[in-house]
C-alpha positions as CSV (number, residue, x, y, z in Angstrom):
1,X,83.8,-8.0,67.0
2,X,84.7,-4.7,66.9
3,X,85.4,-2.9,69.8
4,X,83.6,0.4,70.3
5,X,85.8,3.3,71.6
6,X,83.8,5.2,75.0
7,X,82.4,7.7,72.5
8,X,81.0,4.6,70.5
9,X,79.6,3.1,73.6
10,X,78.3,6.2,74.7
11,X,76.7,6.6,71.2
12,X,75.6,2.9,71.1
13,X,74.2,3.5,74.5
14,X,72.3,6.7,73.9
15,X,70.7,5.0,70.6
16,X,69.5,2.1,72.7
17,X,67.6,4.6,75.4
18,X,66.2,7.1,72.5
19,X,68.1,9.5,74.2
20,X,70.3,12.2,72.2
21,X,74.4,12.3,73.5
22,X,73.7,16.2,72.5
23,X,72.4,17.2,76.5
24,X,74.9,14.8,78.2
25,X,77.7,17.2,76.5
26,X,75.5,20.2,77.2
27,X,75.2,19.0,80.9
28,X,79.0,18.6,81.3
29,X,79.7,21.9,80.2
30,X,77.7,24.0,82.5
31,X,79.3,25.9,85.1
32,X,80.2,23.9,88.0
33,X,79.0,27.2,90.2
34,X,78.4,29.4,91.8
35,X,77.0,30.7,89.0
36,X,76.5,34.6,89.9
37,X,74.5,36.8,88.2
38,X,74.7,40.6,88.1
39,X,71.7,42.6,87.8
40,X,71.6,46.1,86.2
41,X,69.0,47.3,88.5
42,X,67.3,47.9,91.2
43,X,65.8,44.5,93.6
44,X,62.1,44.8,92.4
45,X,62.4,46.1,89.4
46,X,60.6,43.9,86.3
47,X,64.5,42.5,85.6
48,X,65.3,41.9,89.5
49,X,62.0,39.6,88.9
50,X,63.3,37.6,85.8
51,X,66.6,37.4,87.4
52,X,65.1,35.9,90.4
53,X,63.2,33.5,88.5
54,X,65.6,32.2,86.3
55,X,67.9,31.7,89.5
56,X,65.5,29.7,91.3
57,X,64.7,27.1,88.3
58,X,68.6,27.0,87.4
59,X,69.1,26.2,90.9
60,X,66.1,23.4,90.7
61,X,67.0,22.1,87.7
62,X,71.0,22.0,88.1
63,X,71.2,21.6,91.5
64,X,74.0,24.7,90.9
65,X,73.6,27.7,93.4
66,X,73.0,30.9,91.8
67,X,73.4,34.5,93.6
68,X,71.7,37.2,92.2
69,X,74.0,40.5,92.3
70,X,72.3,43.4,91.7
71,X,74.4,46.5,90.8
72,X,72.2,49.3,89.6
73,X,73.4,52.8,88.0
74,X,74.1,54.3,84.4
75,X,71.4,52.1,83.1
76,X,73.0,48.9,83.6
77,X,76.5,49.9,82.4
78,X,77.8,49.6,85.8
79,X,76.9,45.9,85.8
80,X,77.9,45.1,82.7
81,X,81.5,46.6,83.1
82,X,82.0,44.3,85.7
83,X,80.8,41.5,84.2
84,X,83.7,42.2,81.3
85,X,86.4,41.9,83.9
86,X,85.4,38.4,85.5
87,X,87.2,35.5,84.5
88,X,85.6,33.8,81.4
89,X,84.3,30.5,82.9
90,X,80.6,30.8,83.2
91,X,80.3,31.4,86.5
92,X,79.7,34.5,86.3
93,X,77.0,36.7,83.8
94,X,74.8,39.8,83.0
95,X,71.2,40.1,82.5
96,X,71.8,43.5,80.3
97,X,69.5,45.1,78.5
98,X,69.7,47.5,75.3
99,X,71.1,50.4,77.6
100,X,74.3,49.1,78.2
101,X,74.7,46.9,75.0
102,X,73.6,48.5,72.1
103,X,72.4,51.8,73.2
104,X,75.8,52.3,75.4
105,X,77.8,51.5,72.3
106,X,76.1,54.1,70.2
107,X,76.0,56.6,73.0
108,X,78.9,56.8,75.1
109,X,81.6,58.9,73.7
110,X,84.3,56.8,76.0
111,X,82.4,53.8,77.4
112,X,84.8,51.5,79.3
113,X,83.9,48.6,77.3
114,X,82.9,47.3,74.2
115,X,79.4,45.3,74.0
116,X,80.3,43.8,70.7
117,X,83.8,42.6,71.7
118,X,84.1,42.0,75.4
119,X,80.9,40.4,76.1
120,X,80.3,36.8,75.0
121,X,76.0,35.9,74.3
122,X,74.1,33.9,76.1
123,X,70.4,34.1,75.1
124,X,68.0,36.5,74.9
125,X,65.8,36.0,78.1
126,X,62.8,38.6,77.3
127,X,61.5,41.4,75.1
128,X,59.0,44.4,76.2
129,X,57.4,47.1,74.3
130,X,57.5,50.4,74.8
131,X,54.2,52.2,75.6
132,X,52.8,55.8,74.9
133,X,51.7,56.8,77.8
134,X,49.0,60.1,78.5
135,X,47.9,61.4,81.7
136,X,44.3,60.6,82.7
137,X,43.0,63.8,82.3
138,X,44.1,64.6,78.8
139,X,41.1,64.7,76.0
140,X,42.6,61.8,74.4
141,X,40.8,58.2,73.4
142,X,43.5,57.3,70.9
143,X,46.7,57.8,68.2
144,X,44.1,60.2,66.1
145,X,42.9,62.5,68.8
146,X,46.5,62.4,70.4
147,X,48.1,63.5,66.9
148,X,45.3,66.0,66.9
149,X,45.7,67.5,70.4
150,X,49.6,67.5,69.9
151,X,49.3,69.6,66.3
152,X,47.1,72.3,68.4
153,X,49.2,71.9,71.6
154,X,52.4,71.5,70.8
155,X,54.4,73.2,73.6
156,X,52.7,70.5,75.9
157,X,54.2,67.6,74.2
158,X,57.1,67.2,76.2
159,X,57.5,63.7,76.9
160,X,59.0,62.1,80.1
161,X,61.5,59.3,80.1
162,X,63.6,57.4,82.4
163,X,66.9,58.7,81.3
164,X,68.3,60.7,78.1
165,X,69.9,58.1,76.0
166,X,67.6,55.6,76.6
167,X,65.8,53.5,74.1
168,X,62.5,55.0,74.9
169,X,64.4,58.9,73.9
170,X,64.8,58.2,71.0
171,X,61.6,56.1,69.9
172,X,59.7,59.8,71.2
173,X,62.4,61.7,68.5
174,X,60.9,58.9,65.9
175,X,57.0,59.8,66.9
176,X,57.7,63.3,67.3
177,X,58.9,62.8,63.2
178,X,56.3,60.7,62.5
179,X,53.5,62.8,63.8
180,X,54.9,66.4,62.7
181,X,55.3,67.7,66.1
182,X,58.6,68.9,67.7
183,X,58.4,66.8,70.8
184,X,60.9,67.8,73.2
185,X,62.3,65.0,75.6
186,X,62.2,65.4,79.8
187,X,64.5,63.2,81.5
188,X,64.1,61.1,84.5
189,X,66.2,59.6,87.3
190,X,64.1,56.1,86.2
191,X,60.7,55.3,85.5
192,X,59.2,55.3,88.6
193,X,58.9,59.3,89.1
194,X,58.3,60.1,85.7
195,X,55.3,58.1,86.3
196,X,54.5,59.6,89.3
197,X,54.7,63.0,87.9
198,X,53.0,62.0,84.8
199,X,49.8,60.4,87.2
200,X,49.9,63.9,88.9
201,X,49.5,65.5,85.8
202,X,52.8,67.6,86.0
203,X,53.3,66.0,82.5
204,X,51.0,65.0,79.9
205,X,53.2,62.6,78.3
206,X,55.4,59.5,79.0
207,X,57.2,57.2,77.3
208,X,58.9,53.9,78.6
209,X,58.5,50.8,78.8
210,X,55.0,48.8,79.1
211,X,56.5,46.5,81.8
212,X,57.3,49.8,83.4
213,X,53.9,51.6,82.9
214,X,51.8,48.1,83.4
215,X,50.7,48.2,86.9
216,X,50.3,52.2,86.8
217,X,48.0,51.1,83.7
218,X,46.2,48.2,85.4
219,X,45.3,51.0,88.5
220,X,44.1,53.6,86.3
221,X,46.8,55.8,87.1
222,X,47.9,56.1,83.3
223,X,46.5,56.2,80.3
224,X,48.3,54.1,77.2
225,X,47.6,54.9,73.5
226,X,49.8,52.5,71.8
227,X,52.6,49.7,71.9
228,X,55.5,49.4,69.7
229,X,55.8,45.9,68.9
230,X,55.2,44.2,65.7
231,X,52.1,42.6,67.4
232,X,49.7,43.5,69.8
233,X,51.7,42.8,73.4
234,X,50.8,39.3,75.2
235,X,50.9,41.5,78.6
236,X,47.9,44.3,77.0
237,X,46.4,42.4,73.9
238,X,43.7,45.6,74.0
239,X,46.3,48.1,73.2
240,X,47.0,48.2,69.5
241,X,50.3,49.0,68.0
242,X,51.5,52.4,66.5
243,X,52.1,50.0,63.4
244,X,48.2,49.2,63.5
245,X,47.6,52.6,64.0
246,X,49.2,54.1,60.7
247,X,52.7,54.7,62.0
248,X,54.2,51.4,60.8
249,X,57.8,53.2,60.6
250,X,57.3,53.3,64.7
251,X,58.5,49.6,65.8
252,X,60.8,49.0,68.5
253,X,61.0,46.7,71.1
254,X,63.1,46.6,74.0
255,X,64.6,43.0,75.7
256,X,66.7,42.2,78.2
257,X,69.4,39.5,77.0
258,X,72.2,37.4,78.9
259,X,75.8,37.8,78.8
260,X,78.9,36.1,79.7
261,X,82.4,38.0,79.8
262,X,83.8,37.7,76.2
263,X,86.4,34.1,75.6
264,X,83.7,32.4,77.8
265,X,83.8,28.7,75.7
266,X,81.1,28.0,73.1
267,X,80.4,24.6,75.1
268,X,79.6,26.7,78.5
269,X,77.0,29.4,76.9
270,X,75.3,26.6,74.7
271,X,74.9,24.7,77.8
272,X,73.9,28.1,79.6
273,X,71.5,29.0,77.0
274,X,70.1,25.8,76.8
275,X,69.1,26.0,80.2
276,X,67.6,29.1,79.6
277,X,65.6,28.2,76.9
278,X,63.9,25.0,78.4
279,X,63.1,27.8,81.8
280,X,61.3,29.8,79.4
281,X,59.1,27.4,78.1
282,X,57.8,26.2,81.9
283,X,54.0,27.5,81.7
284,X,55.1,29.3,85.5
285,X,57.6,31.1,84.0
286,X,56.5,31.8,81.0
287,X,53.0,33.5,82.7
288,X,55.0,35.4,85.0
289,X,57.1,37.3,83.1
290,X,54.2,38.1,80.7
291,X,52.2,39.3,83.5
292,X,54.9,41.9,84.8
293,X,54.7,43.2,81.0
294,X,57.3,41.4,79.0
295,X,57.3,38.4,76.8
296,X,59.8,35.4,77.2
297,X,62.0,34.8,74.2
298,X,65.3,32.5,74.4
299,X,68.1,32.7,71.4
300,X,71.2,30.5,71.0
301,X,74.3,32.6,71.3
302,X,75.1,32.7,67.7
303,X,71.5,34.1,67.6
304,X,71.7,37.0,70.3
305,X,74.7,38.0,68.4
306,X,72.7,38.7,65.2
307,X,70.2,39.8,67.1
308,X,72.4,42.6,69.0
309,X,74.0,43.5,65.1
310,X,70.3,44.1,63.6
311,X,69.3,45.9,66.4
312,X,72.6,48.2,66.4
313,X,72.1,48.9,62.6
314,X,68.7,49.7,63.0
315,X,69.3,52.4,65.7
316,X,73.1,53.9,65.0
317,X,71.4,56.0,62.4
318,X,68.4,57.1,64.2
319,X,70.6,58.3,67.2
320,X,73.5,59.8,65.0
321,X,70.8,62.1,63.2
322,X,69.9,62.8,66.9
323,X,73.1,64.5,67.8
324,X,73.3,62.9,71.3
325,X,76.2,61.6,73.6
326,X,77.0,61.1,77.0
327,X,80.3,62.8,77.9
C-alpha cells in the first residue's frame, strides 16, 4: 500500500470529515498576537465602534488578544504612517479609510508614505455614504427645491465639511458642477462642529458622511436631501440617492478598509481577511454597524487592491481639476 506523505494524510483525513484543509492553513497563518490595531480616530467615533467590534469577535473567535490603538489627527494619516513602519508580521494593522489612502495619495504634496506601495490589503471592513445635509429651517423638501433655492441664493451655498481634502470636499465641487452653482467649500476641525453649526443655523449646508450626520438626522437636528450610493443606504432606506434624483454623475461612497504594513505574507492577510469576512456576516455585527450608518462589506486582499486602484482613478481627475494640495 502506498504510504501517504502528512499532506496526503491530512488530505485523506479532511475528505473523510467533509472538512476543507483550506481553513486549517488559514488558521495557521494568523498572527500569533497581539494583534494591535491602530485607529485613525477619535474613541467613539463610528470607526472606534467597528474597530471595537471586530476586536472583540477576533478575540472570541481566535482566542488572540487584540488592542485597539487609537491615534487620531490629519485624517488618519497619522495612523497609517505608523502602521508602515511596524514590522510586517500581522500583528500589527490599520483600519484606514479613503483619507489617508487614496485621498492622501492624491492630496499631499510630500506625504511620508505611499498607500499603494507601503501598505499591504487586508479587507475592506465597511462603506458609508455621504449625505447632503440642510439646516431645519431652510424652505427645502428635496433635490428640486434645493437646486431651486441654491440658483436664487447662491451666496448661501457654502457648504460645511470636516476638513479640506476630504472625500466629502470634493463630492460638494462635483454637486456644485452638477447643479450650476458655484458652491464654495467651509472647512471644519471634524464633523462634529460643522454639525453643530449647521443645527444652529450658522450654515445652511453640510456635507459628510451619513454615519456622521445619522444620529443628528434621527433627532431632527438635520435635515438630509440625498445619499450618494448606488442604492438607497441600508442605514436610511427613505432617503433617495442623488442618482435617483437626476444627478446620476453624483456617486461616491466612502469605506473604511484594513491594512497591514506592506511585505506582510499573503498567507497572514488571507487568514486576516478571512476572519474578517466570516465577523461581517454575524447578524450582531452586521446590524450594528448598519445602525451607526455604514454597511459591512469584506474583500479578499487582492480585492481591496483593485478596489483602492478604481477608486484612485475615479477621483485623481476630479481633484487635479480641483487645484488642491496640502503643503
Amino acid at each position: 500500500m502506498k504510504r501517504l506523505g502528512r499532506r496526503g494524510v491530512l488530505a485523506s483525513t479532511a475528505a473523510v470529515l467533509g472538512i476543507s484543509v483550506a481553513p486549517i492553513r488559514a488558521q495557521n497563518a494568523f498572527p500569533r498576537g497581539p494583534i494591535r490595531v491602530l485607529v485613525g480616530f477619535s474613541a467613539g467615533g463610528n470607526a472606534d465602534v467597528a474597530a471595537r467590534l471586530l476586536a472583540v469577535k477576533l478575540r472570541e473567535r481566535t482566542g488572540v488578544t487584540v488592542i485597539i490603538d487609537n491615534k487620531p489627527g490629519s485624517g488618519g494619516v497619522i495612523a497609517t504612517e505608523a502602521v508602515t513602519k511596524m514590522p510586517p508580521d500581522g500583528n500589527a494593522v490599520v483600519l484606514a479609510g479613503m483619507s489617508s489612502t487614496v485621498m492622501a495619495k492624491l492630496t499631499y504634496a510630500k506625504l511620508p508614505y505611499d498607500p499603494m506601495t507601503d501598505l499591504a490589503p487586508v479587507s475592506l471592513v465597511s462603506t458609508f455614504q455621504l449625505a447632503l445635509a440642510i439646516t431645519p429651517s431652510l424652505p427645502v423638501d428635496g433635490m428640486a427645491t434645493f437646486v431651486a433655492w441654491a440658483k436664487a441664493n447662491p451666496t448661501l451655498t457654502s457648504y460645511g465639511v470636516p476638513a479640506l481634502g476630504a472625500h466629502s470636499h470634493f463630492f460638494g465641487l462635483m454637486l456644485g458642477k452638477a447643479i450650476g452653482v458655484d458652491m464654495q467649500v467651509v472647512p471644519y476641525k471634524g464633523s462634529a462642529p460643522m454639525i453643530a453649526d449647521l443645527s444652529a443655523d450658522q450654515i445652511k449646508v453640510g456635507i459628510t458622511g451619513l454615519s456622521e450626520f445619522y444620529g443628528s438626522y434621527k433627532a431632527g437636528k438635520v435635515r438630509l436631501l440625498a445619499t450618494s450610493g448606488k442604492e438607497r443606504s441600508l442605514s436610511a432606506p427613505e432617503l433617495p440617492t442623488f442618482a435617483e434624483s437626476g444627478y446620476a454623475e453624483l456617486v461616491g461612497d466612502g469605506w473604511l478598509g484594513l491594512y497591514a504594513p506592506a511585505h506582510t505574507p499573503l498567507p497572514i492577510t488571507s487568514a486576516l481577511s478571512t476572519e474578517v469576512s466570516a465577523i461581517l456576516a454575524l447578524p450582531d455585527v452586521r446590524d450594528r454597524i448598519i445602525t451607526i450608518g455604514m454597511e459591512p462589506r469584506a474583500t479578499t486582499p487582492a480585492g481591496l487592491a483593485e478596489f483602492d486602484n478604481v477608486e484612485f482613478k475615479k477621483w485623481q481627475p476630479i481633484v487635479a481639476a480641483s487645484g488642491f494640495k496640502v503643503e
